[in-house]
C-alpha positions, 0 to 999 in steps of 0.5 A, a space after each residue: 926138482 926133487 923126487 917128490 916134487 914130481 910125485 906132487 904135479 900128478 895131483 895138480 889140475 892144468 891150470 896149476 901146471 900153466 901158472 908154474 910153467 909161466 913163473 919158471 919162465 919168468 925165473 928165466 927171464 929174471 936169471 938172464 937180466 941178472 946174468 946180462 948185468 954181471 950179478 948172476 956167477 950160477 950159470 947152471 940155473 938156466 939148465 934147472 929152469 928149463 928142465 923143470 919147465 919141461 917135467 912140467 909140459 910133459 905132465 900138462 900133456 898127459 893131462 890133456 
């Protein structure tokens, strides 16, 4: 996620955060299927998801 993605997810209302939060998990979910099937070589897309999965929880809180 760059720079200016997180500049953006200020401006964004809770439910926006929740419907990323639930398509990055679903990327997840995806990447493993791919992995588990020998299709996936880029293991560090895991990592990425889940950091961005967390940027985006974190913003959801200080909404709240």
């Amino acid at each position: 996620m760059k720079k200016t993605d997180k500049i953006g997810l200020t401006e964004k209302t809770a439910s926006e955060l929740i419907t990323l939060i639930s398509t990055k998990k679903k990327e997840i979910i995806e990447n493993k299927s791919k992995q588990f099937l020998g299709n996936l070589k880029d293991t560090s897309v895991f990592r990425k998801l889940r950091r961005e999965i967390a940027t985006l929880s974190t913003h959801l809180q200080k909404l709240k």
